[in-house]
C-alpha positions as CSV (number, residue, x, y, z in Angstrom):
1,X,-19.2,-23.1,-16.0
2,X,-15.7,-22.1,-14.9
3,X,-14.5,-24.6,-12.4
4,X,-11.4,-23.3,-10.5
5,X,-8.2,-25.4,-9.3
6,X,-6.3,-24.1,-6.7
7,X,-3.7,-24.7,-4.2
8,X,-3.5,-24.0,-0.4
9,X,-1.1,-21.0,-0.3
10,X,0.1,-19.0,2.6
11,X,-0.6,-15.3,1.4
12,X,1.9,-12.6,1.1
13,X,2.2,-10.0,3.5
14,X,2.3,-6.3,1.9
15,X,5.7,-4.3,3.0
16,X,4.6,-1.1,3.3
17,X,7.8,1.8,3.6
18,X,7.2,5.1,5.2
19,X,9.6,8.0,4.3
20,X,9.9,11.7,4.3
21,X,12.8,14.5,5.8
22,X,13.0,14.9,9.6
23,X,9.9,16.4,10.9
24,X,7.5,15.7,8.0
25,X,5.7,13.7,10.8
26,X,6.6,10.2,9.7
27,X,5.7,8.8,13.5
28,X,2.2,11.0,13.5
29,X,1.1,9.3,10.5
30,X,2.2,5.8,11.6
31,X,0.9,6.1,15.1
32,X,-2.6,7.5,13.6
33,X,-2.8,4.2,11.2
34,X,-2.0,1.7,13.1
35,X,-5.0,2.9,15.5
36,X,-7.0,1.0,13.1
37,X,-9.8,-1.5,14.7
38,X,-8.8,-5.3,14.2
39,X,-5.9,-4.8,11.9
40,X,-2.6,-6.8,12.9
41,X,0.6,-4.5,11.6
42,X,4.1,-5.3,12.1
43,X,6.8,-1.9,12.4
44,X,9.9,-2.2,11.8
45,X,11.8,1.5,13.5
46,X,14.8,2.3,11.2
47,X,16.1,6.1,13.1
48,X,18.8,7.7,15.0
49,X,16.6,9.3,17.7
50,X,14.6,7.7,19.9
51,X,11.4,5.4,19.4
52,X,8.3,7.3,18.9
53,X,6.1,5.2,18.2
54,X,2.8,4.3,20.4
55,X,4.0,1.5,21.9
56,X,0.6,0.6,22.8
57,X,-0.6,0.4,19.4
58,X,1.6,-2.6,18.9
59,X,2.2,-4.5,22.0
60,X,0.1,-7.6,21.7
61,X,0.4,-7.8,18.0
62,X,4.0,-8.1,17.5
63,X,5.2,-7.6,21.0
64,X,6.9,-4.6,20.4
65,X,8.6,-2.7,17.3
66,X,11.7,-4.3,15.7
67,X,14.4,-1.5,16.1
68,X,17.1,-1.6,13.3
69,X,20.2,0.2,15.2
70,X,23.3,2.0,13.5
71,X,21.5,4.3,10.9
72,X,19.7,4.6,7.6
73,X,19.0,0.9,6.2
74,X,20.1,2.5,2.6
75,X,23.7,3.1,4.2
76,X,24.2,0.3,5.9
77,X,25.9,-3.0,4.9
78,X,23.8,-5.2,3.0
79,X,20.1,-5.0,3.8
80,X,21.3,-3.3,7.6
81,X,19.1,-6.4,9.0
82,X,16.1,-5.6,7.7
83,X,15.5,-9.0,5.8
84,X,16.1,-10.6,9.1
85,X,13.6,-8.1,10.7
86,X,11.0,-8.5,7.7
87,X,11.4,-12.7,8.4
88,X,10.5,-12.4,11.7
89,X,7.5,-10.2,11.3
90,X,6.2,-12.4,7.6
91,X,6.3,-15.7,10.0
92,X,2.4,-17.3,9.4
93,X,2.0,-18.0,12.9
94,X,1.4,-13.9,13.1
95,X,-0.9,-13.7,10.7
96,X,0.0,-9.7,10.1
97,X,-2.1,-7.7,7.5
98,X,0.9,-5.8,6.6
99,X,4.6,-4.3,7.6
100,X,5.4,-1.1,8.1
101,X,9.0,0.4,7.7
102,X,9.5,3.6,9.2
103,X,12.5,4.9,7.3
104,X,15.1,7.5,8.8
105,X,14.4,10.9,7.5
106,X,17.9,10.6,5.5
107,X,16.8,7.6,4.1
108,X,16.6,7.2,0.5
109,X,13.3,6.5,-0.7
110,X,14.5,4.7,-4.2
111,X,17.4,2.9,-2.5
112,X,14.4,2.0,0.1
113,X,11.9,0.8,-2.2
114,X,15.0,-1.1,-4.7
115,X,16.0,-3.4,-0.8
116,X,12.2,-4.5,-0.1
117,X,11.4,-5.4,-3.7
118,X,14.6,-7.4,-4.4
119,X,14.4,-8.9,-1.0
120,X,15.6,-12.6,-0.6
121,X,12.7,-12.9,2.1
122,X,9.3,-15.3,1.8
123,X,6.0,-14.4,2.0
124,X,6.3,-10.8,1.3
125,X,5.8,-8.5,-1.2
126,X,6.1,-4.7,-1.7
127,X,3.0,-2.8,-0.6
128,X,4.3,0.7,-1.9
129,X,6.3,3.9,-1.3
130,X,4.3,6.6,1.3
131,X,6.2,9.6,1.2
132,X,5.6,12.1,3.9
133,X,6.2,16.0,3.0
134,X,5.8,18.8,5.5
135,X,3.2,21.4,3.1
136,X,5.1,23.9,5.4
137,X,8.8,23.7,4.8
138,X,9.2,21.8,1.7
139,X,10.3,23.8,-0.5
140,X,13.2,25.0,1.6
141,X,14.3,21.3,2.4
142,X,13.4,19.3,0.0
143,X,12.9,21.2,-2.5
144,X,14.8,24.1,-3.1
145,X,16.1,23.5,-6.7
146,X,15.2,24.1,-10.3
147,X,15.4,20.3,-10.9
148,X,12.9,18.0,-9.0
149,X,14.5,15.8,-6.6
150,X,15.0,11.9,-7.6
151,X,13.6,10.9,-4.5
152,X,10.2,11.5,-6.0
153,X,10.3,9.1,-8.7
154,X,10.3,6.5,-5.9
155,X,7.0,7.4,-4.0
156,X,3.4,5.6,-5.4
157,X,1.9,7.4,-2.8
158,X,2.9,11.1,-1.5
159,X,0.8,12.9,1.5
160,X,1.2,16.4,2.3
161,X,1.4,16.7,5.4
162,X,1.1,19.7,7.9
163,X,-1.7,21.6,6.4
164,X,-2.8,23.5,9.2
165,X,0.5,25.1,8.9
166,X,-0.2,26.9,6.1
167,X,-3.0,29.6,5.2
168,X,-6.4,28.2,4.8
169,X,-6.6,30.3,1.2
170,X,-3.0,29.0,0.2
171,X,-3.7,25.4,0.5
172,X,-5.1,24.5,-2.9
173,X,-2.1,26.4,-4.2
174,X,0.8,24.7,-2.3
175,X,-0.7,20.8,-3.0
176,X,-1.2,21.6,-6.8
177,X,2.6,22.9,-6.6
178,X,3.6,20.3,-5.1
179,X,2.2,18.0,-7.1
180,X,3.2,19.2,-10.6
181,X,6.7,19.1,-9.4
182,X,6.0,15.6,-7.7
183,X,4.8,14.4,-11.6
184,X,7.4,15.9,-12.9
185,X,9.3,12.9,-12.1
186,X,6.4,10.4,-11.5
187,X,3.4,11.3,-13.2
188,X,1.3,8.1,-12.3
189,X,1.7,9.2,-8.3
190,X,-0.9,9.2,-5.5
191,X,-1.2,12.5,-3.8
192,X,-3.1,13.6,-1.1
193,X,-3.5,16.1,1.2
194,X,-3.9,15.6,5.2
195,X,-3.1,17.4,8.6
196,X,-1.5,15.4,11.6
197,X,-1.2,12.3,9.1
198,X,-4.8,11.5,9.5
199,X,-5.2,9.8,5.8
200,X,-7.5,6.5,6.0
201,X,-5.7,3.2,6.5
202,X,-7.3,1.7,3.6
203,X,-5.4,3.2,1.5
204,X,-2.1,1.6,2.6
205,X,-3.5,-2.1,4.3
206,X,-7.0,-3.9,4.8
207,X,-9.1,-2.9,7.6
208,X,-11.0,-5.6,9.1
209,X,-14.4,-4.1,10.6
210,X,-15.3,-7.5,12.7
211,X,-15.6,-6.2,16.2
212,X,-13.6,-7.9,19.1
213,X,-15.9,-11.6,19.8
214,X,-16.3,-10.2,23.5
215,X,-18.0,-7.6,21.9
216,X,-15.9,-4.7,24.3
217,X,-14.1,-2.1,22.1
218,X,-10.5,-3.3,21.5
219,X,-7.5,-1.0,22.9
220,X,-7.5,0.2,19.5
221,X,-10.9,1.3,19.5
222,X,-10.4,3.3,22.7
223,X,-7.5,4.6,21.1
224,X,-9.8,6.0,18.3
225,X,-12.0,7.1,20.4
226,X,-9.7,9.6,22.1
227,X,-7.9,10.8,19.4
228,X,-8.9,14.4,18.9
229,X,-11.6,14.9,15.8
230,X,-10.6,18.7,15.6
231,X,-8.7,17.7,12.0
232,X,-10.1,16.7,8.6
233,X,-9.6,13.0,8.0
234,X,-8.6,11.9,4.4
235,X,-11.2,8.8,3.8
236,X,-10.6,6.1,1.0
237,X,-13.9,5.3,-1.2
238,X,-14.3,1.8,-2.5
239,X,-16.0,0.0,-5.3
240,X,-16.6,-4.0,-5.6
241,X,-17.0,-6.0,-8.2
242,X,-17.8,-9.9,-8.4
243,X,-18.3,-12.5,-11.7
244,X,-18.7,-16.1,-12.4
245,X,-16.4,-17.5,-14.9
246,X,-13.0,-17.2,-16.7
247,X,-11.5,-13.5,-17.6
248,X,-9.6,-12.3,-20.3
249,X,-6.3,-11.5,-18.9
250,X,-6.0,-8.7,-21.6
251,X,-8.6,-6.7,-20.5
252,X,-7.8,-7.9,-17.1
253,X,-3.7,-6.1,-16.9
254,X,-5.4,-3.2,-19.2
255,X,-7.0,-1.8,-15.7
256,X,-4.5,-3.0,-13.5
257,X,-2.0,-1.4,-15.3
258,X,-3.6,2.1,-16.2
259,X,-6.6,1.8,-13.2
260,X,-9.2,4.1,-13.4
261,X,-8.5,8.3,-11.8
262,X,-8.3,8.1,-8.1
263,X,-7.4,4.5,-7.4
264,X,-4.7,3.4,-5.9
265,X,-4.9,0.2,-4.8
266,X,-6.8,-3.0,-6.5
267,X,-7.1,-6.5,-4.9
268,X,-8.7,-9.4,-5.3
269,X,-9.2,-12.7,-6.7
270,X,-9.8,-13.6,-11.0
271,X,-9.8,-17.1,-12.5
272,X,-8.3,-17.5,-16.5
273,X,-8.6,-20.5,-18.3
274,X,-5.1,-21.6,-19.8
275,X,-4.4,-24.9,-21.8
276,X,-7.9,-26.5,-20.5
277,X,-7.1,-25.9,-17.3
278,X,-8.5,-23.0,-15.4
279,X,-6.5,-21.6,-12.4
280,X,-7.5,-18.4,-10.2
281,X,-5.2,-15.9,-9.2
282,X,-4.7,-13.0,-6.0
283,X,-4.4,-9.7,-7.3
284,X,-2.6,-6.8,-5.7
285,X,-1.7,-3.6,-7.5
286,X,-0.4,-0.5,-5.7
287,X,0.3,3.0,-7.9
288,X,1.5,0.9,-10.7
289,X,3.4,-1.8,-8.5
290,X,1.1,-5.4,-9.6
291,X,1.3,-8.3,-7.9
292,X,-0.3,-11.8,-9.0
293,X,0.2,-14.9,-6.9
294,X,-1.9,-18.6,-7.2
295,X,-4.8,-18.2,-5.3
296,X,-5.7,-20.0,-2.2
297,X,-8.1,-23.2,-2.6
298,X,-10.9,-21.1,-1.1
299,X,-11.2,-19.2,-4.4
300,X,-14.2,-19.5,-6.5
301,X,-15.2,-16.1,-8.4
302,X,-13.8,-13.5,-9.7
303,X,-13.6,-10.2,-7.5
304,X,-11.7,-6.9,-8.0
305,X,-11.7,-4.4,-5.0
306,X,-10.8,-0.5,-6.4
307,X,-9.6,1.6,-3.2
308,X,-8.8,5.2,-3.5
309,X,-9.5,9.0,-3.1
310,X,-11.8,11.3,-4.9
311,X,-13.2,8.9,-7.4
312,X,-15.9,8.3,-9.9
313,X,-17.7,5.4,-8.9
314,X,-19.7,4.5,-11.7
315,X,-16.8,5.2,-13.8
316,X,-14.7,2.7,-11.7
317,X,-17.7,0.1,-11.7
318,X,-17.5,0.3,-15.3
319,X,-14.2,-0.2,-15.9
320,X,-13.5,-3.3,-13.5
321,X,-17.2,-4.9,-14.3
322,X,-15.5,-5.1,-18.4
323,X,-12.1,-6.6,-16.7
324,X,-14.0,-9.1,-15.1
325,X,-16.7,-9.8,-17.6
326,X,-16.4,-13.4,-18.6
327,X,-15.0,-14.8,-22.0
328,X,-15.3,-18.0,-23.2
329,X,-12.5,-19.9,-25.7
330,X,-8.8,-19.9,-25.3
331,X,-7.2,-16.5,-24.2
332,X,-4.7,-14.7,-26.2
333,X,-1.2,-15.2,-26.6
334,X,-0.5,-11.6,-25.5
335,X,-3.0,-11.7,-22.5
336,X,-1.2,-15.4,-21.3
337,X,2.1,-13.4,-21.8
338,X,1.3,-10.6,-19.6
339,X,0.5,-13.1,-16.8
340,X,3.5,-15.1,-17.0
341,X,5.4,-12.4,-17.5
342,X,3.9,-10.8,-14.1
343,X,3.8,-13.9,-12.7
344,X,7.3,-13.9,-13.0
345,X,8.0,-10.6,-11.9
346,X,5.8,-11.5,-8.8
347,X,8.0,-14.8,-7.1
């Protein structure tokens, strides 16, 4: 039998950074996620114009949005104050399920994702790239060029947005466009398709489905309740997976690295046995961002959570169940190297 040795550890919040040109409908998307039941979200507003965010949707979980004044965080000195906005909103006492930066639509998606990885702040970590493109317009605004723009090499998740705009029979055409010039640049990209932003929050953050303890429907609830049903919602599909024992990190980092078609994100919890000692470890992995910190003393199996769109269930049970199967003995040296060497990567 595996026993596991753990520490108590505060966990990491997911830094999630939302990006696309003016009008790709940035704010739509954000306003529609964060109507989530019984998720707590911090926003941090980086933009010239005024604040369009639902105010509602975040007063009594972080008060209100933190506003980061004088322009696009990528051109402004330093970090432009977002490290001292992202230390505010990772403080434990809030208990947030994730932070959302809504970027300026000048913003530089790479320079973006390069400040929030390589921040100097605790308790965070990078929760992945949403770009947002108008299916309408962008190809004459972002792009109108032979060459792909570098901004897409950035994104680990891209929606195309605005759907309605264009003709029902043209659709299919326009997103498989857009994507082979999205992969042209980063082939491993999520892509998927929506209309008003309405794409599932599970895809960027965890959704807690325990209802309020007074049992009345939360402000958020009401929220979704009233917001119109007249447009298709993109939904996430899930598979879980759970083991006793130790894994083989090998065949572990094989699926986090190259997950199975459709998924986007993994989490969860493994154990691996190293120098007679066995130690358990939180997963994260979004696109091909992955993320391993000690796990917190609570741990005791091994569970791997696939989230994504349009994907093969059994062939994603498959894949994760032989990730997580246990293995008895020593790991290999490569397998230990791998997690070090994310570890690493991970502090």
């Amino acid at each position: 039998m595996c026993a596991v040795v753990a520490r108590v550890l505060q966990p990491t919040v997911p830094v999630i950074a939302l990006t696309g040109y003016l009008g790709a409908g940035k704010t739509t998307l954000l306003n529609h996620v964060l109507r989530a039941p019984g998720a707590r979200i911090g926003v941090v507003i980086n933009d010239f114009g005024e604040l369009n965010v639902d105010a509602a949707l975040v007063s009594g979980q972080v008060d209100e949005p933190a506003s980061i004044a004088g322009g696009c965080i990528c051109c402004l000195p330093d970090d432009g104050g977002l490290d001292d906005a992202l230390a505010k909103l990772a403080d434990p006492k809030l208990a947030l399920d994730a932070i959302i930066v809504e970027a300026s639509g000048l913003a530089d998606p790479i320079a973006i994702s390069r400040i929030i990885r390589f921040s100097g702040v605790d308790r965070i970590r990078p929760g992945g790239i949403v770009d947002v493109i108008d299916a309408k317009a962008h190809f004459d605004t972002v792009d109108p060029h032979a060459t792909p723009p570098a901004r897409y090499g950035a994104a680990s998740l891209v929606v195309v947005n605005k759907l309605d705009q264009v003709p029902h029979d043209d659709r299919d055409g326009v997103l498989a466009r857009i994507a082979d010039r999205v992969r042209e640049r980063n082939p491993d990209v999520h892509l998927v398709g929506a209309i008003a932003g309405r794409v599932d929050p599970a895809l960027l953050y965890d959704v807690s489905e325990a209802a309020t303890e007074d049992g009345q429907l939360s402000l958020r609830e009401l929220l979704v309740d009233a917001e119109p049903d007249e447009h298709p919602h993109v939904h996430a599909d899930s598979v879980t997976v759970t083991t006793d024992g130790c894994v083989d990190p090998d065949a572990l980092f094989d699926v986090l690295e190259q997950p199975p078609d459709g998924v986007y994100r993994l989490k969860g919890i493994v154990a691996v046995r190293y120098r007679d000692r066995v130690r358990s470890y939180v997963v994260n992995v979004v696109g091909t961002s992955v993320h391993i910190a000690a796990a917190p003393s609570s741990a005791r199996t091994n569970s791997l959570v696939a989230i994504g769109t349009h994907i093969d269930a059994d062939d994603v049970r498959g894949r994760v169940q032989a990730a997580l199967r246990p293995r008895d003995g020593t790991p290999s040296v490569s397998g230990v190297r791998r997690l070090q060497r994310y570890r690493r990567l991970s502090v």
